[in-house]
DSSP file (Angstrom, degrees, kcal/mol; ACC not computed):
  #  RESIDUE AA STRUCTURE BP1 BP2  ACC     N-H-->O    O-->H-N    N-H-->O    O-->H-N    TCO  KAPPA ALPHA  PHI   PSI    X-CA   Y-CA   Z-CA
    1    1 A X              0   0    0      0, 0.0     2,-0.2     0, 0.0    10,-0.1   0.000 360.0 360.0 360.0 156.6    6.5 -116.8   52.8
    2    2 A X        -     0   0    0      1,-0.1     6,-0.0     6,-0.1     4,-0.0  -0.928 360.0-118.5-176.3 167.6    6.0 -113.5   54.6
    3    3 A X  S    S+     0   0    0     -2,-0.2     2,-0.1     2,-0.0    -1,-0.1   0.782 112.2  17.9 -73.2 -45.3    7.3 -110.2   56.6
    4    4 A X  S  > S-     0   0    0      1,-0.1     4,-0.6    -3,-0.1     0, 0.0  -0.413  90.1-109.3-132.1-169.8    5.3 -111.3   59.7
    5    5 A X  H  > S+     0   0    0      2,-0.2     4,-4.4     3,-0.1     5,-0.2   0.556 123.8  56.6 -88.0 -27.8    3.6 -115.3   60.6
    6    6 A X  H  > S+     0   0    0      1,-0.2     4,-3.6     2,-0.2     5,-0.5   0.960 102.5  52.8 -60.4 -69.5    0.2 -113.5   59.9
    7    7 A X  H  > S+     0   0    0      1,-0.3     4,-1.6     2,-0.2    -1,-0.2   0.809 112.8  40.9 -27.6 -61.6    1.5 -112.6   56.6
    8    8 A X  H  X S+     0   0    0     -4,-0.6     4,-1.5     2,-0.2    -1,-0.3   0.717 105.6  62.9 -86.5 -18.0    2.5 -116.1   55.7
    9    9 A X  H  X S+     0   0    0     -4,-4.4     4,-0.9     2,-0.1    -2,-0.2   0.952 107.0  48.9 -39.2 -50.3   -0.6 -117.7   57.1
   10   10 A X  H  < S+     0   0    0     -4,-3.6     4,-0.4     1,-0.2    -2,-0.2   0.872 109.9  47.4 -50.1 -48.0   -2.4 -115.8   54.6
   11   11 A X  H >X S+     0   0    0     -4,-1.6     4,-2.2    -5,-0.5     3,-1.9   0.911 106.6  56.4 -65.7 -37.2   -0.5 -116.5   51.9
   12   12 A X  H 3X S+     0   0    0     -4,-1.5     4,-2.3     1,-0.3    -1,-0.2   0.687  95.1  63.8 -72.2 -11.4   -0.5 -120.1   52.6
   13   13 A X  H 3X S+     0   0    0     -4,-0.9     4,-0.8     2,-0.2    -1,-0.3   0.526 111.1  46.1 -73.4 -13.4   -4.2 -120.3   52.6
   14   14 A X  H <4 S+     0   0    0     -3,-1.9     5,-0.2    -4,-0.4    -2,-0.2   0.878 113.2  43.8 -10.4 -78.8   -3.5 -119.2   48.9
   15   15 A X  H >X S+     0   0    0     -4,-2.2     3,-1.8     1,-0.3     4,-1.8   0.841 113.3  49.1 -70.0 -47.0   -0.9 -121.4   48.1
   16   16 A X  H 3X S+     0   0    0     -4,-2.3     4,-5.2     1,-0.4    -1,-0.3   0.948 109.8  51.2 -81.6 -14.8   -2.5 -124.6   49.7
   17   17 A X  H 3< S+     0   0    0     -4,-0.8    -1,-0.4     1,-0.3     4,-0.4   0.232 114.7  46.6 -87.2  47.6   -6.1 -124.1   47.9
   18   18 A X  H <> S+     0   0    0     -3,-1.8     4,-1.7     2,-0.1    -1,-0.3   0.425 112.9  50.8-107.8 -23.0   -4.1 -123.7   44.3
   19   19 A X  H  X S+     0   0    0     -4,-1.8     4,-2.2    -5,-0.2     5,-0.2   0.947 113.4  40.9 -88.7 -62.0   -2.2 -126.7   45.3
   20   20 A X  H  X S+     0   0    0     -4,-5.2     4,-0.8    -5,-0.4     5,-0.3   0.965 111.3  56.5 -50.9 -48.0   -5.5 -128.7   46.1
   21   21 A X  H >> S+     0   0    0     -4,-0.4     4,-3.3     1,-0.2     3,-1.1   0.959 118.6  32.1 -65.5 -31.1   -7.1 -127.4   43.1
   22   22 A X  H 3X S+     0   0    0     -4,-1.7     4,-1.2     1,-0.2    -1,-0.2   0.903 117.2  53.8 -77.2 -37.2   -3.9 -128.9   40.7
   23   23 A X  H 3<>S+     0   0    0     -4,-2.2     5,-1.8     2,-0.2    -1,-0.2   0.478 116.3  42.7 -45.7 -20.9   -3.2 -132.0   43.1
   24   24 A X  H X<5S+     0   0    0     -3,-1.1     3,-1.2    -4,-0.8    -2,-0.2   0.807 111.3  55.6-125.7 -55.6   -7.4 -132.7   42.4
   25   25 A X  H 3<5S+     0   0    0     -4,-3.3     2,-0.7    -5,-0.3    -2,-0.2   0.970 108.0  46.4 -21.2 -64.3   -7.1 -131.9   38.6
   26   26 A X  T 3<5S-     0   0    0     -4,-1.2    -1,-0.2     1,-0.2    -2,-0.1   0.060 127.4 -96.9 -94.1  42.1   -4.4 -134.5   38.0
   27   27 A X  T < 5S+     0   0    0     -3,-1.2    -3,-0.2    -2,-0.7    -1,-0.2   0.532  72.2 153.4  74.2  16.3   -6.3 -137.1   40.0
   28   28 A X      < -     0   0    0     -5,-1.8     2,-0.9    -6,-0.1    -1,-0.2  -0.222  46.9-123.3 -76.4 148.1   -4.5 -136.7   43.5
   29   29 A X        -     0   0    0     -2,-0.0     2,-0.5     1,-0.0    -5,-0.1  -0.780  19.4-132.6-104.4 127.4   -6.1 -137.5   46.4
   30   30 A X        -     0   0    0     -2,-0.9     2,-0.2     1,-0.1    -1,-0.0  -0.360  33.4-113.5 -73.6 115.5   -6.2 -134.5   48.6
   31   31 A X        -     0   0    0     -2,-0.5    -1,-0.1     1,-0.1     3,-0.1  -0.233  28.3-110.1 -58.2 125.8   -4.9 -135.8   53.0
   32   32 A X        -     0   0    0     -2,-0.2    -1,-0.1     1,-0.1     2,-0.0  -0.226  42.6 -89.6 -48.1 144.5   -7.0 -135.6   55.3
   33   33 A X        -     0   0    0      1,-0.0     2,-0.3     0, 0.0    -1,-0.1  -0.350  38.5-145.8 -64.9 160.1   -6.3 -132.8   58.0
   34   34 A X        -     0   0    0     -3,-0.1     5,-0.1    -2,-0.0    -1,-0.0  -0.993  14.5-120.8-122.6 128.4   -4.1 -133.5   61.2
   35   35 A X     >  -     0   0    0     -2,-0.3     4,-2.1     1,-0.1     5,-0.2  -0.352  28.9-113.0 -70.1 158.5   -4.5 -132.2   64.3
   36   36 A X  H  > S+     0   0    0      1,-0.2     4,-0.7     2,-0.2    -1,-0.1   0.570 116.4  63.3 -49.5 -13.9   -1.6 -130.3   65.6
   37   37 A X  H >> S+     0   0    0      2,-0.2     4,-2.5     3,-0.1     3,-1.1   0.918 107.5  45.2 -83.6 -71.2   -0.9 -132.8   68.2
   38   38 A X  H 34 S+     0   0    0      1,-0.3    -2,-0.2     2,-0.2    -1,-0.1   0.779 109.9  50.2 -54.6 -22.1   -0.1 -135.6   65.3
   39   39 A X  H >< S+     0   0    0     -4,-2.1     3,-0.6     1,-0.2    -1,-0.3   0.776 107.9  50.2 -85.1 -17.0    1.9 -133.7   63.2
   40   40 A X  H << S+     0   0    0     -3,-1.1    -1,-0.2    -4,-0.7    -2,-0.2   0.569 110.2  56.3 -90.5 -32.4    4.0 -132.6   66.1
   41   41 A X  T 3< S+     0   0    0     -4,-2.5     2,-0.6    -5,-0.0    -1,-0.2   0.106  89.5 110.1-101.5  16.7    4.2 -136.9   67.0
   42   42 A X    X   -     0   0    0     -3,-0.6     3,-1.8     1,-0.1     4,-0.0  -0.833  63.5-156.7-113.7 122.5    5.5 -137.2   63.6
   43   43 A X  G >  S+     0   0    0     -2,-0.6     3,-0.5     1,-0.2    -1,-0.1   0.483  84.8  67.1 -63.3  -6.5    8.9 -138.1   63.1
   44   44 A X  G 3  S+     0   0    0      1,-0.3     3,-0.3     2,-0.1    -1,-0.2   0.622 109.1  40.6 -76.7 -19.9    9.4 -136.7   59.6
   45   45 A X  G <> S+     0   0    0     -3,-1.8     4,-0.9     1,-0.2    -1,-0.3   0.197  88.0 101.9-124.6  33.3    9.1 -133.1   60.9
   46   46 A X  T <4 S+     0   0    0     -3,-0.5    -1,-0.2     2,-0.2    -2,-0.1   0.112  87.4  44.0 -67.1  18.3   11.2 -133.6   64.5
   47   47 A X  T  4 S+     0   0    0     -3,-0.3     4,-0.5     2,-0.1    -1,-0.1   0.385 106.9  55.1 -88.2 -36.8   14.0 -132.0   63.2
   48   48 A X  T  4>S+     0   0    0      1,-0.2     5,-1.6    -4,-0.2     3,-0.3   0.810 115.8  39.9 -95.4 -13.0   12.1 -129.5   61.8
   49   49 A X  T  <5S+     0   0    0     -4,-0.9     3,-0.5     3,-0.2    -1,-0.2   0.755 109.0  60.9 -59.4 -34.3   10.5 -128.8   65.5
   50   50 A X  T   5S+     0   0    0      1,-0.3    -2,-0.2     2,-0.2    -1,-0.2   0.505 104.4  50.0 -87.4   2.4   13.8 -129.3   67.3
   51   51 A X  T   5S-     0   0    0     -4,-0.5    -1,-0.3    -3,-0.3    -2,-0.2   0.420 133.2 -79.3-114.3 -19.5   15.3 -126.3   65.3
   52   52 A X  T   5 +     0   0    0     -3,-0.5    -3,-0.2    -4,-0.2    -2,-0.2   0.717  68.0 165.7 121.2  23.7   12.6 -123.8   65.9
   53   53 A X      < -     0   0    0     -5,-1.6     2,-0.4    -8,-0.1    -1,-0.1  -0.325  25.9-146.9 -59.8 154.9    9.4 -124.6   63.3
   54   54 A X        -     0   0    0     -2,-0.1     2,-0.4     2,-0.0    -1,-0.0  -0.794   5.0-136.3-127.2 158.5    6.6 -123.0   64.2
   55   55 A X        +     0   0    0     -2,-0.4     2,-0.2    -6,-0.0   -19,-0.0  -0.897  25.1 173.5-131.4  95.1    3.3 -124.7   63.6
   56   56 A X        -     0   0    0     -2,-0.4     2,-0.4   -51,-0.0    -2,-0.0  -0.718  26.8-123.7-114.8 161.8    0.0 -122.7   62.1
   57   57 A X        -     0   0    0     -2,-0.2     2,-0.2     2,-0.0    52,-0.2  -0.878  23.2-168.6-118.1 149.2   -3.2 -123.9   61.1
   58   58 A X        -     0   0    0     -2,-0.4     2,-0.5    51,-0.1   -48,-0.1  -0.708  14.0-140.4-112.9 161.7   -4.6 -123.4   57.7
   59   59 A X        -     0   0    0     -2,-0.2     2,-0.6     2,-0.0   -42,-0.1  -0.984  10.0-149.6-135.5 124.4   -8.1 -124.0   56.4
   60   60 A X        -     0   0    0     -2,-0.5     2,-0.6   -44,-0.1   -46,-0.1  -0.899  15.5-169.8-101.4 110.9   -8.3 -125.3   53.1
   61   61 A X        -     0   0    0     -2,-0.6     2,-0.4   -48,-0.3    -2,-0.0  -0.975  11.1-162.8-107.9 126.5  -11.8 -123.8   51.4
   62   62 A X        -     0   0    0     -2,-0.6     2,-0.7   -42,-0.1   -45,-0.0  -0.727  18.0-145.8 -95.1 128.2  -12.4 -125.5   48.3
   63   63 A X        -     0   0    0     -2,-0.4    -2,-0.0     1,-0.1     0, 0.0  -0.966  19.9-173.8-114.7 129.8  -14.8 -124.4   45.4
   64   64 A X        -     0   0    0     -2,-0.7    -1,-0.1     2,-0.3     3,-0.1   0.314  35.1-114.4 -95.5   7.2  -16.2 -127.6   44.1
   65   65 A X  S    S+     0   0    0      1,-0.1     2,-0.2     0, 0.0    -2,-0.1   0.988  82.9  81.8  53.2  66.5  -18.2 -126.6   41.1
   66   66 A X        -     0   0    0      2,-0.0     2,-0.3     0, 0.0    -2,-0.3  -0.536  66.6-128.6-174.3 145.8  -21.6 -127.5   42.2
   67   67 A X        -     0   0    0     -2,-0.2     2,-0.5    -3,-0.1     0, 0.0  -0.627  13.4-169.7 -84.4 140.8  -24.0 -126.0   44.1
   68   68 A X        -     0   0    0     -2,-0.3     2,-0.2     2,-0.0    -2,-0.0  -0.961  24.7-125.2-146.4 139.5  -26.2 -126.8   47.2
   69   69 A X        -     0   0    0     -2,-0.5     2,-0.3     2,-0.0     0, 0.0  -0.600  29.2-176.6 -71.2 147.1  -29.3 -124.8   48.8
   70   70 A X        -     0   0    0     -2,-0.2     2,-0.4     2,-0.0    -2,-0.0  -0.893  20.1-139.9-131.7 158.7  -28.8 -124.1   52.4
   71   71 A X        -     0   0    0     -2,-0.3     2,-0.3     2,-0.0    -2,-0.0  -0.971  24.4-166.5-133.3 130.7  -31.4 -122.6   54.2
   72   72 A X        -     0   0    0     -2,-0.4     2,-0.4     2,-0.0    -2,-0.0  -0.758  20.4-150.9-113.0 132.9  -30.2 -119.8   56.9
   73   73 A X        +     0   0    0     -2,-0.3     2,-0.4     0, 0.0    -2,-0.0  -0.873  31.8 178.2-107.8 153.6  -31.7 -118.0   59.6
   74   74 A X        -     0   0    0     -2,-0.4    -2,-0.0     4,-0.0     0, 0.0  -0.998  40.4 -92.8-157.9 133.1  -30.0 -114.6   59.9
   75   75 A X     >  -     0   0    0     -2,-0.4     4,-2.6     2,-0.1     3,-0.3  -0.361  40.5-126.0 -39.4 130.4  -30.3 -111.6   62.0
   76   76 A X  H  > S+     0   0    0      2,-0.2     4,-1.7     1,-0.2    -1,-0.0   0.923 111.8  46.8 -43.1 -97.0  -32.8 -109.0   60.0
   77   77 A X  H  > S+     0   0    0      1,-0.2     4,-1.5     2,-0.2    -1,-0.2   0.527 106.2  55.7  59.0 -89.8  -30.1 -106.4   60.3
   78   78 A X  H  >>S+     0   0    0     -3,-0.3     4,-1.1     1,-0.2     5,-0.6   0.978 112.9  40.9 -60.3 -64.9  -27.4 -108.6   59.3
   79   79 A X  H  <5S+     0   0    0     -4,-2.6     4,-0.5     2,-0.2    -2,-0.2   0.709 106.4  59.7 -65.8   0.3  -29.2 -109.5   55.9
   80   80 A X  H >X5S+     0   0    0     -4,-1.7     3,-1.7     2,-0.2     4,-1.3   0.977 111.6  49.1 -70.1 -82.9  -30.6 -105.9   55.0
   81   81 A X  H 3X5S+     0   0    0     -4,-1.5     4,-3.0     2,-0.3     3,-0.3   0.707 111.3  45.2   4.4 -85.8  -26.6 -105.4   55.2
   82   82 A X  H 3X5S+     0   0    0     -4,-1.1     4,-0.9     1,-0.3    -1,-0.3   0.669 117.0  47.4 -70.8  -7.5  -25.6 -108.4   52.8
   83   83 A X  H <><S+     0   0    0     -3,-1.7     4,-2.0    -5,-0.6     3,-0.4   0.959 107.9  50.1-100.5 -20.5  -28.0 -107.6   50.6
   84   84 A X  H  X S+     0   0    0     -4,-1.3     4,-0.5    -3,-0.3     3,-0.3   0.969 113.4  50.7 -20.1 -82.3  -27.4 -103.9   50.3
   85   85 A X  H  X S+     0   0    0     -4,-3.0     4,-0.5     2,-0.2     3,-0.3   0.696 104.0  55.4 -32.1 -42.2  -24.1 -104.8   49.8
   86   86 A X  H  X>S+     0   0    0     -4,-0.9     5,-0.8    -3,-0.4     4,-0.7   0.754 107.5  62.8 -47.9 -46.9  -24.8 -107.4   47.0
   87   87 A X  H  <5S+     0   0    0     -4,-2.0    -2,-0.2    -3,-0.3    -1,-0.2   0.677 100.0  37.8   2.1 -81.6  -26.2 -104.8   45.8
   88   88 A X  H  <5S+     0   0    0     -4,-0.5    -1,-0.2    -3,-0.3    -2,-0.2   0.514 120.2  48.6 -86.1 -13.5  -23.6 -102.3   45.3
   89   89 A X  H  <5S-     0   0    0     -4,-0.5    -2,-0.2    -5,-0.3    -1,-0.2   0.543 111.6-119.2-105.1 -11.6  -21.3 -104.7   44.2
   90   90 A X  T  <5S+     0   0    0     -4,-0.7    -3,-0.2     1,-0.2    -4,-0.1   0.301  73.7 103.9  80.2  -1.1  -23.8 -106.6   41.5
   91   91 A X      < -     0   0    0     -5,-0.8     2,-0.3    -6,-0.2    -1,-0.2   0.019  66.2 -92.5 -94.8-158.5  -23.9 -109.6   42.7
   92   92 A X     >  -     0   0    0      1,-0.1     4,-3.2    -5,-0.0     5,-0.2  -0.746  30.7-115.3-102.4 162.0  -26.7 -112.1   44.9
   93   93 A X  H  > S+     0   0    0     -2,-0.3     4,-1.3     2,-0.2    -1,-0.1   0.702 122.4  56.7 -57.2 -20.9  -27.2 -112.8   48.1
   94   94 A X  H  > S+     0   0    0      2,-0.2     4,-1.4     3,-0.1    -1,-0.2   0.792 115.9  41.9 -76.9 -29.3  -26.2 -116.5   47.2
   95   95 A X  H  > S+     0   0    0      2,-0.2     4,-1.5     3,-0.2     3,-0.4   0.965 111.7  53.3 -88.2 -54.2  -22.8 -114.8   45.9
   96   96 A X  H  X S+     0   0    0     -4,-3.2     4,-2.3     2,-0.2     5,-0.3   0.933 109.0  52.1 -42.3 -69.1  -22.4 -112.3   48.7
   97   97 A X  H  X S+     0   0    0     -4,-1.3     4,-1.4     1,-0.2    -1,-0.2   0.773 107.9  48.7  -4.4 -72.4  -22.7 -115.2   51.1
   98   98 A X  H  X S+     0   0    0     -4,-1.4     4,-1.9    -3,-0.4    -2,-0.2   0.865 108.0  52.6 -47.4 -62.1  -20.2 -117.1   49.6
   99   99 A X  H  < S+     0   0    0     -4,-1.5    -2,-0.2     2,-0.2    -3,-0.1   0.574 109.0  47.3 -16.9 -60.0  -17.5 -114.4   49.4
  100  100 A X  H  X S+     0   0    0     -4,-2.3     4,-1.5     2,-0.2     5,-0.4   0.901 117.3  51.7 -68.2 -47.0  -17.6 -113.4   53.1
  101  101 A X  H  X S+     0   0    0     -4,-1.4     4,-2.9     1,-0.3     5,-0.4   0.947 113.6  38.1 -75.3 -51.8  -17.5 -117.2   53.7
  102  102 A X  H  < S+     0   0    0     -4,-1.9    -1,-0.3     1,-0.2    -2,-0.2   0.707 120.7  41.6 -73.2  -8.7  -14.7 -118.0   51.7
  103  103 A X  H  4 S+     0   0    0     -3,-0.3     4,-0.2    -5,-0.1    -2,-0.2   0.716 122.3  44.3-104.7  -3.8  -12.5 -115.0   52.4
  104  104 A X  H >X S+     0   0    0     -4,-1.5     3,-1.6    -3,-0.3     4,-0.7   0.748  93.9  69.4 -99.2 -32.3  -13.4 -115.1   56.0
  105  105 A X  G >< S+     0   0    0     -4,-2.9     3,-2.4    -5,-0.4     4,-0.2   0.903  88.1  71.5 -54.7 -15.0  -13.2 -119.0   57.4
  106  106 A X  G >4 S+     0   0    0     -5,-0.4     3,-2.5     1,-0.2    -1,-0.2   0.933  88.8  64.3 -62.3 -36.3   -9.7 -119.0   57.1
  107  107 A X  G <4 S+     0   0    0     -3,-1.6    -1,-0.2     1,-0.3    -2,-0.2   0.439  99.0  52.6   7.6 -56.2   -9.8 -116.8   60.0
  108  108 A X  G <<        0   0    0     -3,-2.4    -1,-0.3    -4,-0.7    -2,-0.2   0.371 360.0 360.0-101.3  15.4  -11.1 -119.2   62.1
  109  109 A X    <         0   0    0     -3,-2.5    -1,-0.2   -52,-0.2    -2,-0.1   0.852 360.0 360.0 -84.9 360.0   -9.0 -122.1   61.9
């Protein structure tokens, strides 16, 4: 729910990774994404099209518990910045990293 569609995009990038993390807990197996095209060909939500549904995409970011090296090349610049910032804030660059990624990909779907 929300005031604006932005507003309840956001929230629903919330809502669905608490829902994956308790659906994943109790042994559920999380669905594969669907492009907009298929959910739109599906007959269980043509009602819910032919009345005025509106259709956003969400990005589901998951924290798995486990960790993986990546190795990044990164504008000079940029990473003076995220670590500066790591910095102020206490944390790593590994953590800093993370943060921007998960509060920003939703962003992009």
């Amino acid at each position: 729910m929300g005031k604006t569609i932005d507003e309840a995009l956001n929230n629903a990038v919330e809502s669905l990774r608490q829902w994956a993390e308790i659906a994943s807990a109790r042994g559920k197996v999380i669905p594969e994404p669907r492009s907009p095209d298929a959910i739109r060909a599906d007959a269980q939500f043509a009602e819910d099209f032919a009345t005025g549904a509106t259709l956003g995409n969400v990005t589901l970011v998951r924290k798995l518990g486990r960790t993986v090296k990546a190795n990044l090349s990164l504008d000079s610049g940029i990473l003076a910045e995220i670590d500066a910032t790591a910095g102020r804030l206490g944390i790593s660059r590994s953590a800093m990293v993370e943060k921007l990624a998960e509060e920003r990909l939703p962003a992009f779907a």
